[in-house]
ZADO-1210 file (C-alpha; in nm, 4 decimals, padded with zeros to 6 digits):
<atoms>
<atom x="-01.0391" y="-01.0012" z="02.2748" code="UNK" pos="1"/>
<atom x="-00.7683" y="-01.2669" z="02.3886" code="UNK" pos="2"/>
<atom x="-00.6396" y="-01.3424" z="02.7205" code="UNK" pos="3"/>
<atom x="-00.3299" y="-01.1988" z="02.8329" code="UNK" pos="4"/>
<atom x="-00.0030" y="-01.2996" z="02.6709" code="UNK" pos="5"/>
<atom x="-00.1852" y="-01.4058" z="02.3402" code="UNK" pos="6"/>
<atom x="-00.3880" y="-01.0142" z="02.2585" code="UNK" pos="7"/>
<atom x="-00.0139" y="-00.8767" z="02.3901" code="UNK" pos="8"/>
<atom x="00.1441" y="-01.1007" z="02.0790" code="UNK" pos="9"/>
<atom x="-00.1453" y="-00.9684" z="01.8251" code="UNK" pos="10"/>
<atom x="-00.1255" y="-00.6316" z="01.9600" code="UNK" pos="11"/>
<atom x="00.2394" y="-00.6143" z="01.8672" code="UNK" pos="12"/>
<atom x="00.2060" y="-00.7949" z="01.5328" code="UNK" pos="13"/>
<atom x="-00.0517" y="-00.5219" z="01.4817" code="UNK" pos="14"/>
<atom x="00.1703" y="-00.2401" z="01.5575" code="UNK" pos="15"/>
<atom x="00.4023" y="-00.3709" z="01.2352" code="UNK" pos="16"/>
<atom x="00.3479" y="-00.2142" z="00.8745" code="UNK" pos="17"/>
<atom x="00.1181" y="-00.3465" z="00.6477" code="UNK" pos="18"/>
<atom x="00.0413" y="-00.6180" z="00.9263" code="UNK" pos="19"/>
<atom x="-00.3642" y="-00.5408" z="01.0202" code="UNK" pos="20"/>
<atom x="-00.5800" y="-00.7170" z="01.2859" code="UNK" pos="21"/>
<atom x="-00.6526" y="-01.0112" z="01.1209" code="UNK" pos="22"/>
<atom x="-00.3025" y="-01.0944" z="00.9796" code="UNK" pos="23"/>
<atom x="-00.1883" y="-01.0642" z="01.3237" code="UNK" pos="24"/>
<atom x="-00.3854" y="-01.2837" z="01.4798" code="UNK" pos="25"/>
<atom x="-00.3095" y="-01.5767" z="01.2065" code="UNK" pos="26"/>
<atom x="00.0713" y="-01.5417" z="01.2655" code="UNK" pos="27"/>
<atom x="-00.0082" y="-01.5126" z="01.6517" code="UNK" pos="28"/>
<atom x="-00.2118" y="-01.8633" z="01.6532" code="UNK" pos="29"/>
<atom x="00.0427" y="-01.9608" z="01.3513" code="UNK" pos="30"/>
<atom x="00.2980" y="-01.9682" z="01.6425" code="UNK" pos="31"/>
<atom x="00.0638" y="-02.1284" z="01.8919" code="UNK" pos="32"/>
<atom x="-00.0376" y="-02.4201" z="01.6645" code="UNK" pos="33"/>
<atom x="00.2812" y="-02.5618" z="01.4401" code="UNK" pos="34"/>
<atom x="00.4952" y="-02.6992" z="01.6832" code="UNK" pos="35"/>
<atom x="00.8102" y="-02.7198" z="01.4762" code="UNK" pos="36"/>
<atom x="00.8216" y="-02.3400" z="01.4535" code="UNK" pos="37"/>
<atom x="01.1320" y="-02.2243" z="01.6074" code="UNK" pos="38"/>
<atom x="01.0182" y="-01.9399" z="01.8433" code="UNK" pos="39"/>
<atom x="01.3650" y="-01.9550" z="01.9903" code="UNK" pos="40"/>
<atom x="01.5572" y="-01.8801" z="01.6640" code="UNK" pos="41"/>
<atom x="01.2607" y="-01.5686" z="01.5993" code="UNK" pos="42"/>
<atom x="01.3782" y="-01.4261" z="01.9702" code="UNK" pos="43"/>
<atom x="01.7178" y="-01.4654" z="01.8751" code="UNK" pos="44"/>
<atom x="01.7004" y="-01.2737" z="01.5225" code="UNK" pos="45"/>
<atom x="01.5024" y="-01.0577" z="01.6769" code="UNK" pos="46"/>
<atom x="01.7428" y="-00.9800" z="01.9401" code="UNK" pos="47"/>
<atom x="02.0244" y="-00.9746" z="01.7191" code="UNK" pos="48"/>
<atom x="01.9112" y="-00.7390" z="01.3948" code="UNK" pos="49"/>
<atom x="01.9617" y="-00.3788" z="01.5361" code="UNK" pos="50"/>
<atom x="02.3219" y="-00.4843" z="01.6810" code="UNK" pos="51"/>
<atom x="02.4496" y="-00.6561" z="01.3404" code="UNK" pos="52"/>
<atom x="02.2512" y="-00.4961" z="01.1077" code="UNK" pos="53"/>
<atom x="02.3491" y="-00.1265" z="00.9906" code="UNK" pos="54"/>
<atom x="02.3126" y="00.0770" z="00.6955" code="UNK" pos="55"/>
<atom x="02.6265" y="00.0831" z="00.4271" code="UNK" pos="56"/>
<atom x="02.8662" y="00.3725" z="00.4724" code="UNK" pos="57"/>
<atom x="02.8728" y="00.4694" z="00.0825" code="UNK" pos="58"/>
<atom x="02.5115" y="00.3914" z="-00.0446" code="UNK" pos="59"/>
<atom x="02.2865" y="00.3916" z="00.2663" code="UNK" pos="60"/>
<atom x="02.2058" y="-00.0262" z="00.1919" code="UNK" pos="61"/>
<atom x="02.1348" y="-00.2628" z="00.4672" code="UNK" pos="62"/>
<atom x="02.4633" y="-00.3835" z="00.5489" code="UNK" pos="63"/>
<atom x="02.5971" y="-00.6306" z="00.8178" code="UNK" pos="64"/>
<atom x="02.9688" y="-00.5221" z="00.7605" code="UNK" pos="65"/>
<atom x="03.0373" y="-00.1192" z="00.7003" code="UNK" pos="66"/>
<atom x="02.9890" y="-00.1440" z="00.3143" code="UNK" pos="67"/>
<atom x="02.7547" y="-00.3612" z="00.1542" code="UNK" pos="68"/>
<atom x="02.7972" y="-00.6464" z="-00.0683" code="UNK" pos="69"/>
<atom x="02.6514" y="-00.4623" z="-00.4119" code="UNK" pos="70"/>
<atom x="02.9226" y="-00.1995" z="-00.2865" code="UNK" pos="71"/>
<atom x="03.1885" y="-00.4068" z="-00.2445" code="UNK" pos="72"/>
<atom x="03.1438" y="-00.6149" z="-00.5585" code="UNK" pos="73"/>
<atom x="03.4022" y="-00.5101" z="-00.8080" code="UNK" pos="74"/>
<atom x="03.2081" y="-00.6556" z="-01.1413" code="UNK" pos="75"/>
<atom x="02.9629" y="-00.3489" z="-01.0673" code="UNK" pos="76"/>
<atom x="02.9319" y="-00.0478" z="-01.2802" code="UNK" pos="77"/>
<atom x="03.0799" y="00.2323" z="-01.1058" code="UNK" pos="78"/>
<atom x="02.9940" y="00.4633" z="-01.3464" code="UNK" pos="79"/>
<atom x="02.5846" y="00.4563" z="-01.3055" code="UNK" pos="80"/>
<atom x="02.4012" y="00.4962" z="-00.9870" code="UNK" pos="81"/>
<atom x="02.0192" y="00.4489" z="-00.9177" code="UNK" pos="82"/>
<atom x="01.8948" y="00.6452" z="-00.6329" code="UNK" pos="83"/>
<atom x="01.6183" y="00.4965" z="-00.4334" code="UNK" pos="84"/>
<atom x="01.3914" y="00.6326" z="-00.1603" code="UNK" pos="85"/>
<atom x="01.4730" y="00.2853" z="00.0662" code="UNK" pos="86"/>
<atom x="01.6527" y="-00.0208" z="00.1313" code="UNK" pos="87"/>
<atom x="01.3685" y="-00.1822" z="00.0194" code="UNK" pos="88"/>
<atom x="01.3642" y="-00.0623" z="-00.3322" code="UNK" pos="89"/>
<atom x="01.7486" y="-00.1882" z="-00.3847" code="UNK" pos="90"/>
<atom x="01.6022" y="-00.5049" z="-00.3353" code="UNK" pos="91"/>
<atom x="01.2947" y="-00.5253" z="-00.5277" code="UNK" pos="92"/>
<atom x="01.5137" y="-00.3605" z="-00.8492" code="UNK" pos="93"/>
<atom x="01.7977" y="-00.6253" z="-00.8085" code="UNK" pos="94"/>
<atom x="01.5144" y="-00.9042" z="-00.8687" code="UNK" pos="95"/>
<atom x="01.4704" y="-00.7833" z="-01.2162" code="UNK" pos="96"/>
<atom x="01.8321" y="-00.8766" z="-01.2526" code="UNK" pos="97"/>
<atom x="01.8698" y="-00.5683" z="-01.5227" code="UNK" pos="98"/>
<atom x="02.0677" y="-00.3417" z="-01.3291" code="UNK" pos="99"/>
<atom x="02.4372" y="-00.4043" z="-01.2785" code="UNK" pos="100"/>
<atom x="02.5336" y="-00.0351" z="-01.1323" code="UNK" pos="101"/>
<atom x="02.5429" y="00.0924" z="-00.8337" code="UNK" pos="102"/>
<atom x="02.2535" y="00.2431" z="-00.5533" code="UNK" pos="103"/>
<atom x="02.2403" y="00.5277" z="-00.3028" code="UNK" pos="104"/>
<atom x="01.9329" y="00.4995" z="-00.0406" code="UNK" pos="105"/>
<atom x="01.8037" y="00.8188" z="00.0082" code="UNK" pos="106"/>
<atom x="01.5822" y="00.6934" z="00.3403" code="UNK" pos="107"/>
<atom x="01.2650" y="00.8846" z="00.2150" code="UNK" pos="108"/>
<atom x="01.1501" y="01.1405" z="00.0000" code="UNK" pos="109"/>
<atom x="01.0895" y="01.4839" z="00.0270" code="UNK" pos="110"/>
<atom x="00.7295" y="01.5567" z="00.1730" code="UNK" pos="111"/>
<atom x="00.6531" y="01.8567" z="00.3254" code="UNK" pos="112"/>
<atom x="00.3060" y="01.7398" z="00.4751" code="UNK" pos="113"/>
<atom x="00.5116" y="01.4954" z="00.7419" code="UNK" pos="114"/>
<atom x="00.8137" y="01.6797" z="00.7308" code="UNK" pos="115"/>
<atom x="01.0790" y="01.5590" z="00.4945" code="UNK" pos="116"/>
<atom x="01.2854" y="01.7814" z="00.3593" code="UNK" pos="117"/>
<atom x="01.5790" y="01.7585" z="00.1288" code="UNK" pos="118"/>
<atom x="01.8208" y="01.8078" z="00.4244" code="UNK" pos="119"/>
<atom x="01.6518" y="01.5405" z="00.6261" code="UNK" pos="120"/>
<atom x="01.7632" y="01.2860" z="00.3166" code="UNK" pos="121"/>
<atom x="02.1143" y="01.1155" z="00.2039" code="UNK" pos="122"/>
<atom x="02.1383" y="01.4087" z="-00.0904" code="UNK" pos="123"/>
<atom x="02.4466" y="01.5810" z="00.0716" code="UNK" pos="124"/>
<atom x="02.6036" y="01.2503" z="00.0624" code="UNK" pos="125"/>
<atom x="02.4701" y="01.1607" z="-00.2903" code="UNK" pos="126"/>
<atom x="02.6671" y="01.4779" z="-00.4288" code="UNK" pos="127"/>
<atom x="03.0021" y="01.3699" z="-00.2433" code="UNK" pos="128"/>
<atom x="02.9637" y="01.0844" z="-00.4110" code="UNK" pos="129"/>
<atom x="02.9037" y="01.2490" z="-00.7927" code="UNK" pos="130"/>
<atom x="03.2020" y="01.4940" z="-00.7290" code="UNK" pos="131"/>
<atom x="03.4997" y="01.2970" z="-00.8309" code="UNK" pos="132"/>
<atom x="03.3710" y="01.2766" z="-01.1568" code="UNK" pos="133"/>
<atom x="03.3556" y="00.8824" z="-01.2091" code="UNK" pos="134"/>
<atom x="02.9702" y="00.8626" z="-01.2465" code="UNK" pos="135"/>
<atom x="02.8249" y="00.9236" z="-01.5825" code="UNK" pos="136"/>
<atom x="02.4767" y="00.8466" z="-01.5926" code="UNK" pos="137"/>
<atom x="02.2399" y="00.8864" z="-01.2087" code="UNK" pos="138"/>
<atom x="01.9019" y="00.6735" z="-01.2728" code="UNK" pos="139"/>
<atom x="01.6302" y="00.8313" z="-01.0380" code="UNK" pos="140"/>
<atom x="01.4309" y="00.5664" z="-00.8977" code="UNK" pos="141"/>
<atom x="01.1570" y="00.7102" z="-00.6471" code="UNK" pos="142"/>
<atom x="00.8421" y="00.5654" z="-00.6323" code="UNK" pos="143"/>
<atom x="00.6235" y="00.7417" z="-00.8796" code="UNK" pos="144"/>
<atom x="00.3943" y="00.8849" z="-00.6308" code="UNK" pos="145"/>
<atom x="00.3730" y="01.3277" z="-00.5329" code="UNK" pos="146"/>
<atom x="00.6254" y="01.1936" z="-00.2780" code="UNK" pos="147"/>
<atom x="00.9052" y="01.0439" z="-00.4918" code="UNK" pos="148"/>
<atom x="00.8108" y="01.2435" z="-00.7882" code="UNK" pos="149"/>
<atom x="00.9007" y="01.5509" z="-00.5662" code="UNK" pos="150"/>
<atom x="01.2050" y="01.4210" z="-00.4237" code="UNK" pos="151"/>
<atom x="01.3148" y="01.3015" z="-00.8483" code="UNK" pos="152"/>
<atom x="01.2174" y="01.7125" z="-01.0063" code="UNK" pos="153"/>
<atom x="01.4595" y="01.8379" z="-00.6711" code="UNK" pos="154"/>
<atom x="01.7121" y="01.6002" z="-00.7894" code="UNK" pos="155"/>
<atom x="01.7148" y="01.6325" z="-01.1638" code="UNK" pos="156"/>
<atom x="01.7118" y="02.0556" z="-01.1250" code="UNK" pos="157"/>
<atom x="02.0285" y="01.9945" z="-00.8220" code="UNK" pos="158"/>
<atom x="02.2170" y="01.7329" z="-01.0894" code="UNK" pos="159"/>
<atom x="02.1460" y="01.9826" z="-01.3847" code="UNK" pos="160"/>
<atom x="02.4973" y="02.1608" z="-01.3093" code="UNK" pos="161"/>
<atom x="02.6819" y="01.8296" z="-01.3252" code="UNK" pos="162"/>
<atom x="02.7999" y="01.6642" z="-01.6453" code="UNK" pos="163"/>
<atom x="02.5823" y="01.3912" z="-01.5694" code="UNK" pos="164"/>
<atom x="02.3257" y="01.2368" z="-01.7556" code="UNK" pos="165"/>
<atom x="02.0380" y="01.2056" z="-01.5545" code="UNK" pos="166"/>
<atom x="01.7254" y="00.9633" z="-01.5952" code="UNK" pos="167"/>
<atom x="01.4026" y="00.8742" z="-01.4960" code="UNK" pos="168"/>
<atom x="01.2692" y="00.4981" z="-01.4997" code="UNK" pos="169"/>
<atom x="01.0046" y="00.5082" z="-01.7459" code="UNK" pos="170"/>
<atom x="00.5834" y="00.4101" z="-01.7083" code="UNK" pos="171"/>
<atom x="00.5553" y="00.0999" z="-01.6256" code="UNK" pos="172"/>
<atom x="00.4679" y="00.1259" z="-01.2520" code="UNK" pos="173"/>
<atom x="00.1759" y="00.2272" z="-01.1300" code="UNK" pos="174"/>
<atom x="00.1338" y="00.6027" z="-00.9875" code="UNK" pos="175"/>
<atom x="00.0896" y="00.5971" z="-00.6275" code="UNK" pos="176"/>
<atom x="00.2395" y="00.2802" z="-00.5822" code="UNK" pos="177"/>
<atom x="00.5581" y="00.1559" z="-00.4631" code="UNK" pos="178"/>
<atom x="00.8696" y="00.0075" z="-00.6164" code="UNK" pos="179"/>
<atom x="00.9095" y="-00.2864" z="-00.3429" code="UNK" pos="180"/>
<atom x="00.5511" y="-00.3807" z="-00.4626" code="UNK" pos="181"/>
<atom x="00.6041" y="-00.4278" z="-00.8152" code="UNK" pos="182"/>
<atom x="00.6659" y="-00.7331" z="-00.9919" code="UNK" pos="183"/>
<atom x="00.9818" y="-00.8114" z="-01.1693" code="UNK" pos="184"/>
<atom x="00.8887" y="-00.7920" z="-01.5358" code="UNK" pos="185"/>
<atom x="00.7288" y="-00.4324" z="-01.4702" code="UNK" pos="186"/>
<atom x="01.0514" y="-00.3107" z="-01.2981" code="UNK" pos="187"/>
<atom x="01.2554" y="-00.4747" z="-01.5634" code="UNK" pos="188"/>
<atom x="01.0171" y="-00.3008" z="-01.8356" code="UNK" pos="189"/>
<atom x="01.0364" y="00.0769" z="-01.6727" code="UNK" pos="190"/>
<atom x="01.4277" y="00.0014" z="-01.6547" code="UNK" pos="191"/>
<atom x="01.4565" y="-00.0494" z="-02.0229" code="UNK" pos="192"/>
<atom x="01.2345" y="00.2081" z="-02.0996" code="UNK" pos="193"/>
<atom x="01.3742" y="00.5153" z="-01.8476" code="UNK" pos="194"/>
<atom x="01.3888" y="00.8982" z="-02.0578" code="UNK" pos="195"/>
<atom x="01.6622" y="01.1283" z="-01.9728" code="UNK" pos="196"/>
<atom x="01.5435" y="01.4307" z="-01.7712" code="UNK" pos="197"/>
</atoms>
């Protein structure tokens, strides 16, 4: 539709999740048309994200150094996890600001259709993690979709042989949808309200 350089940005825009045509094309000409946007300092993030950014060697977090800073943070309870499909979820349930334990990141959920299965997720490491005994309580946290809601019944029948109480955040958030999506008093109301499994 555009000459050159400008349908190139929008194309690649467009190639970014959740980004469509149209929103693509207002952040291309968003660019073009406020001079004080720092294109430069874009590039240079850009550039720099996949060689300082990597994933936390005990939870699976995005981490800049090789733990991350809900990891490192001693005031944290070390005795309850909350497993989460993605990186993304860690943040949307730390906005609530009702969670004080600790995460593991999963990277995805078990879906046969495109896939996934449970040795192509972070469970192997979520059990090295349970085997010293220290955790008490494991809060599963997948989106409540056939995806996530998979990936928590695996879970809860694997975790059944521990002596850990396991959980499941409660209704609250919508089926089919996902946790990086929800607002803050809906996570914060499905936290309070999570049923044992």
């Amino acid at each position: 539709m555009y000459d050159g350089i400008v349908q190139e940005l929008i194309d690649e825009f467009g190639r970014l999740p959740g980004i469509g045509p149209k929103s693509a094309q207002r952040i291309t000409f968003h660019i073009l048309q406020t001079p004080t946007f720092d294109v430069a300092r874009l590039a240079e993030l850009l550039g720099e994200i996949r060689t300082r950014v990597r994933f936390c060697e005990i939870c699976g977090n995005v981490a800049e150094q090789e733990r991350c800073a809900i990891c490192r943070d001693p005031r944290r309870i070390q005795t309850l996890i909350c497993v989460v499909e993605d990186a993304k979820d860690v943040a949307a349930i730390e906005r609530t600001r009702e969670f004080r334990g600790l995460y593991h990141v999963l990277g995805g959920a078990i879906s046969p259709i495109a896939g996934v299965g449970p040795d192509d997720l972070r469970i192997a490491q979520l059990m090295t993690r349970l085997a010293d005994g220290t955790v008490q309580e494991v809060i599963l946290a997948t989106n409540p979709n056939l995806e996530g809601e998979a990936t928590a019944s695996y879970l809860s029948r694997l975790l059944t042989t521990m002596q850990i109480t396991v959980s499941r955040l409660a209704s609250g958030l919508p089926v089919g949808g996902d946790l990086e999506y929800a607002d803050e008093v809906t996570l914060g109301r499905a936290f309070e309200g999570r049923r044992i499994l």
